[in-house]
BAGU-841841 format. One record per residue (C-alpha): residue number from 1; residue in three letters; x, y, z. Coordinates in Angstrom, 2 decimals, padded with zeros to 5 digits, always signed. Each point is the difference from the previous one (the first is absolute). Layout:
% BAGU-841841
<pt><seq>NUM</seq><type>ALA</type><X>X</X><Y>Y</Y><Z>Z</Z></pt>
...
***
This chain:
% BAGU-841841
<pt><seq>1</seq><type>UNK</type><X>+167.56</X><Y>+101.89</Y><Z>+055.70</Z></pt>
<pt><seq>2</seq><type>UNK</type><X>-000.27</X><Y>-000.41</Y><Z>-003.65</Z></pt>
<pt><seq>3</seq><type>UNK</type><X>-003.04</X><Y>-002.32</Y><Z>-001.30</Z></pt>
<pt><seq>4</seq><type>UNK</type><X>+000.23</X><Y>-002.26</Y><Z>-002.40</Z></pt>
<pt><seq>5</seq><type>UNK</type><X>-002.87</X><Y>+002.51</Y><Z>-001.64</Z></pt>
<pt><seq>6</seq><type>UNK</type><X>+002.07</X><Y>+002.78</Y><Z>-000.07</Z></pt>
<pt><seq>7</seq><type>UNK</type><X>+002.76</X><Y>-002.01</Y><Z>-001.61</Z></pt>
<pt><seq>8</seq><type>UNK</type><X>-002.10</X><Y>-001.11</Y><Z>-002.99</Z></pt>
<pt><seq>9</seq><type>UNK</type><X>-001.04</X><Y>+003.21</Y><Z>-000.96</Z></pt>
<pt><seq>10</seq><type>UNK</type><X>+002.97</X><Y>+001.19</Y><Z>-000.05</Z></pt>
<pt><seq>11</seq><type>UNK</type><X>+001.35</X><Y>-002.77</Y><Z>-001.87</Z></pt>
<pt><seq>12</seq><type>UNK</type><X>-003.00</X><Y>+000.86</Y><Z>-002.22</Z></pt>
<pt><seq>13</seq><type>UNK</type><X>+000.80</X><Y>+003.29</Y><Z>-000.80</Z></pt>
<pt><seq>14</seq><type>UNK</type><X>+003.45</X><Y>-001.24</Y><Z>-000.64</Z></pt>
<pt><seq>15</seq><type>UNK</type><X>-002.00</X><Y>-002.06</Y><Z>-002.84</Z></pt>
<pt><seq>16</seq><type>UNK</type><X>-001.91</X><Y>+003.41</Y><Z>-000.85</Z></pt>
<pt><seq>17</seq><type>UNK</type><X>+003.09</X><Y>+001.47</Y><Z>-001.06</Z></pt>
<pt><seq>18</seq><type>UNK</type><X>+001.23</X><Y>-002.37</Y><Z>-001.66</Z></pt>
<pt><seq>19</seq><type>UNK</type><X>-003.18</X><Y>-001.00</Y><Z>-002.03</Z></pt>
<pt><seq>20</seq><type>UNK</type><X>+000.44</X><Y>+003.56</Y><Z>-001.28</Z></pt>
<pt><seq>21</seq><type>UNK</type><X>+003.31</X><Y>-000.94</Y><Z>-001.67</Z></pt>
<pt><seq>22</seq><type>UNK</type><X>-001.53</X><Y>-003.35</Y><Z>-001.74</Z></pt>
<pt><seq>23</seq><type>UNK</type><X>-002.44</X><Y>-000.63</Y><Z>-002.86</Z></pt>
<pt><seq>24</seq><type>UNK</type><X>-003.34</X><Y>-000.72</Y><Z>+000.88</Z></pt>
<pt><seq>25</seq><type>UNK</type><X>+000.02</X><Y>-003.48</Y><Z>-000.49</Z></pt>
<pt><seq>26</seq><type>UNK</type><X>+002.88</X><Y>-000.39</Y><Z>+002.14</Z></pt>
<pt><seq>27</seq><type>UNK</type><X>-001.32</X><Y>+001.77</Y><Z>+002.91</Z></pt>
<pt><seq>28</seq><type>UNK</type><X>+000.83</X><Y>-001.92</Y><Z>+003.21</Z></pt>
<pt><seq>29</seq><type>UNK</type><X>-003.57</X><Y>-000.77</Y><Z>+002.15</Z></pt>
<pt><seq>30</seq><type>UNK</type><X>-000.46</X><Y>+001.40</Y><Z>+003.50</Z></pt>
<pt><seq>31</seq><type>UNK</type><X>-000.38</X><Y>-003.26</Y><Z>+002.08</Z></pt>
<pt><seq>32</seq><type>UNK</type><X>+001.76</X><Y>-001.74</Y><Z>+002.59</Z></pt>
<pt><seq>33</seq><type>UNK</type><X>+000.66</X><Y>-003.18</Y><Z>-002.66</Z></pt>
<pt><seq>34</seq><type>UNK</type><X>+001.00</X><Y>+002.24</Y><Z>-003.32</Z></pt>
<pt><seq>35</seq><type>UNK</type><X>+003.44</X><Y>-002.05</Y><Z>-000.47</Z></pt>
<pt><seq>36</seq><type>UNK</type><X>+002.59</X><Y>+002.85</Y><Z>-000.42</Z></pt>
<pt><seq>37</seq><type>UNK</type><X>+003.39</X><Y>-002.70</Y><Z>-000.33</Z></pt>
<pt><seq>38</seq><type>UNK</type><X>-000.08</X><Y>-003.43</Y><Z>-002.33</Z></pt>
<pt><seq>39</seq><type>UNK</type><X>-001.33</X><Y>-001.08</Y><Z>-003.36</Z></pt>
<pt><seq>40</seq><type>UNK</type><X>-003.63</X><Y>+001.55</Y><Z>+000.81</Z></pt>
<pt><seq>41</seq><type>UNK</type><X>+000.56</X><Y>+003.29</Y><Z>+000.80</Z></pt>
<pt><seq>42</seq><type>UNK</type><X>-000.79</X><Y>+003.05</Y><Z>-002.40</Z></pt>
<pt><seq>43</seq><type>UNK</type><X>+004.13</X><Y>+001.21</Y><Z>+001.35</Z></pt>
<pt><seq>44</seq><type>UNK</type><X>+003.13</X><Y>-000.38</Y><Z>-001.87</Z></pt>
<pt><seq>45</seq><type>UNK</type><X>+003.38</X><Y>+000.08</Y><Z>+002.12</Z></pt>
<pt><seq>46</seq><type>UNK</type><X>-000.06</X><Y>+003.81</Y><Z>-000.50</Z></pt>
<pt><seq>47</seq><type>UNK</type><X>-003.46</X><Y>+000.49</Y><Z>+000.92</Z></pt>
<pt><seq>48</seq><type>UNK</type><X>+000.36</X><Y>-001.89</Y><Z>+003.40</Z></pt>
<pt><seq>49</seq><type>UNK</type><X>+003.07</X><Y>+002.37</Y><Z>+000.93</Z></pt>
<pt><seq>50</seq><type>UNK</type><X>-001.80</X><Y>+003.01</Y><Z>-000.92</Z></pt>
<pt><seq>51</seq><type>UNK</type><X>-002.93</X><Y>-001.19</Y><Z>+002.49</Z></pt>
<pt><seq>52</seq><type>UNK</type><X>+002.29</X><Y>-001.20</Y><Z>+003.01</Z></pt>
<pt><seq>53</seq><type>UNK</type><X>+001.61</X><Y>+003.23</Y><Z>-000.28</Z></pt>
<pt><seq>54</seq><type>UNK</type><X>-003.19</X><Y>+001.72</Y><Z>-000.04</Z></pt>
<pt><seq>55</seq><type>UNK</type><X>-001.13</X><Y>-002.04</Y><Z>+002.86</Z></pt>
<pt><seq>56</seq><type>UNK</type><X>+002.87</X><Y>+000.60</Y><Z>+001.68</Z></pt>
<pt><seq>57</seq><type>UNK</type><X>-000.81</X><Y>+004.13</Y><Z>-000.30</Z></pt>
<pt><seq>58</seq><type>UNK</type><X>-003.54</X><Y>-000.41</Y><Z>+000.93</Z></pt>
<pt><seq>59</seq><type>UNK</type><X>+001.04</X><Y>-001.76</Y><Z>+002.82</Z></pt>
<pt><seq>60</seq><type>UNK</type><X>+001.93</X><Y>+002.45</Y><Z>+001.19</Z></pt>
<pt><seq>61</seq><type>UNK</type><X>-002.59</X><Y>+003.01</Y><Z>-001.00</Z></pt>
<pt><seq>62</seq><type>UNK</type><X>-003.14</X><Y>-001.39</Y><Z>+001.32</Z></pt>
<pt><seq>63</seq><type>UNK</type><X>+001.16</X><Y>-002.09</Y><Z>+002.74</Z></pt>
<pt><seq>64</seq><type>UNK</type><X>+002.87</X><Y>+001.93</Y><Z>+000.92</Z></pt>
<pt><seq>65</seq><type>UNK</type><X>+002.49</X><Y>-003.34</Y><Z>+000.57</Z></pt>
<pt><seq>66</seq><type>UNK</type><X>+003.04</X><Y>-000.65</Y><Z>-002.29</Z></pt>
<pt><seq>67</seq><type>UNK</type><X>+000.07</X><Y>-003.73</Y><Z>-001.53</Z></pt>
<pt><seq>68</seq><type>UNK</type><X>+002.35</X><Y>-001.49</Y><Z>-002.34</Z></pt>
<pt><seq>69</seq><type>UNK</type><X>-002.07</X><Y>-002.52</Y><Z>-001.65</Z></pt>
<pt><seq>70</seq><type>UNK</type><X>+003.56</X><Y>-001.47</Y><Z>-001.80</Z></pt>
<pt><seq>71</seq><type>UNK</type><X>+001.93</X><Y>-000.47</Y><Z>+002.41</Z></pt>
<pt><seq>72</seq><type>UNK</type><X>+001.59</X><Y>-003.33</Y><Z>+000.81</Z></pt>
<pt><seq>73</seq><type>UNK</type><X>-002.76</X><Y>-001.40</Y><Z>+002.38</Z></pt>
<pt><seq>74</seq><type>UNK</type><X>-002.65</X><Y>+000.55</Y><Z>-002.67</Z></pt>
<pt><seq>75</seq><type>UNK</type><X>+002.16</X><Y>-001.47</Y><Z>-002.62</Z></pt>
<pt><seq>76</seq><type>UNK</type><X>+000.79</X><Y>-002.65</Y><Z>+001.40</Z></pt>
<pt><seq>77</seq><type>UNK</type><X>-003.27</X><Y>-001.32</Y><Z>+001.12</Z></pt>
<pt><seq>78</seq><type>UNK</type><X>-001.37</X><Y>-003.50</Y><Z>-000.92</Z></pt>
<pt><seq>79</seq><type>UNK</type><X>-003.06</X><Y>+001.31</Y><Z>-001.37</Z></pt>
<pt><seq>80</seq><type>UNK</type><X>+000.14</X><Y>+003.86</Y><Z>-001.53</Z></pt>
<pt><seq>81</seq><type>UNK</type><X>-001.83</X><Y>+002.85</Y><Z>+001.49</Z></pt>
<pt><seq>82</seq><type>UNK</type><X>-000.58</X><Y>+000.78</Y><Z>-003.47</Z></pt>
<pt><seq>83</seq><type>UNK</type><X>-002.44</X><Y>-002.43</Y><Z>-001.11</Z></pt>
<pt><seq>84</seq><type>UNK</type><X>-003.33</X><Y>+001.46</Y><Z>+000.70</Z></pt>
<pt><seq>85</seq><type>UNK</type><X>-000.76</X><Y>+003.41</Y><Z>+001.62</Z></pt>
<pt><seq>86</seq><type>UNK</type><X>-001.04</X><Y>-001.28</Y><Z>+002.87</Z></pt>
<pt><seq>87</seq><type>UNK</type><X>+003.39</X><Y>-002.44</Y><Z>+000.25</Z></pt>
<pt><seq>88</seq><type>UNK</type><X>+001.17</X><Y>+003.90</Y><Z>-000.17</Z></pt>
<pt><seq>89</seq><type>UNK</type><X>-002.27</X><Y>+001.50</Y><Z>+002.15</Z></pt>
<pt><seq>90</seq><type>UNK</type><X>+000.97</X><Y>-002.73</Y><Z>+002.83</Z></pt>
<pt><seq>91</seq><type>UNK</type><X>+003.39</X><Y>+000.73</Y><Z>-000.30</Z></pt>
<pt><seq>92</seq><type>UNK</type><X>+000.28</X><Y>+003.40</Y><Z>+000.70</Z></pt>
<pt><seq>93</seq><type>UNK</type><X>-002.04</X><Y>-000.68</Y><Z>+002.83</Z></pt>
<pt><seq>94</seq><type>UNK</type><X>+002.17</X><Y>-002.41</Y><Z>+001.43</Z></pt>
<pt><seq>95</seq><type>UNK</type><X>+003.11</X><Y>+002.52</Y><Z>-000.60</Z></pt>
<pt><seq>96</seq><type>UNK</type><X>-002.20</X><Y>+002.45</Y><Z>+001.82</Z></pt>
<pt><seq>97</seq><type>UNK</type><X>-000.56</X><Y>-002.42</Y><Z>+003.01</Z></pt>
<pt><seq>98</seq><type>UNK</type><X>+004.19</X><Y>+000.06</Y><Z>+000.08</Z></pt>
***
């Protein structure tokens, strides 16, 4: 079983990598409530593409499970999984519980 611990550090060294790519003072915090999608987060449109898709590859590397965080079902939702990390973190675990 994959832990919700397990998924935040790998959603953090998603963030790692791309924190390499930005200026420092648009470096995107570490913590479960850094907002990553909205008018508060340090993202533009590009920048929250490049980290799903880096997610998306961590994911797979250090967890070993494929995810498609944009996929209709995510999309779609009421409230985005993209909002905070840990709106992010919760659902990957609930596509791992699938």
């Amino acid at each position: 079983m994959i832990t919700s611990e397990k998924i935040n550090e790998t959603i953090f060294n998603a963030l790692d990598e791309i924190n390499q790519l930005l200026p420092d003072e648009n470096k995107i915090e570490k913590k479960e409530d850094t907002v990553l999608y909205g008018a508060y987060s340090r993202l533009d449109s590009l920048g929250l593409v490049n980290l799903i898709v880096t997610v998306e590859q961590r994911v797979q590397d250090e967890l070993g499970r494929s995810i498609d965080l944009t996929d209709e079902k995510a999309l779609s939702r009421k409230n985005s999984p993209f909002l905070t990390v840990k709106t992010l973190s919760d659902y990957i675990a609930s596509l791992n519980n699938e």
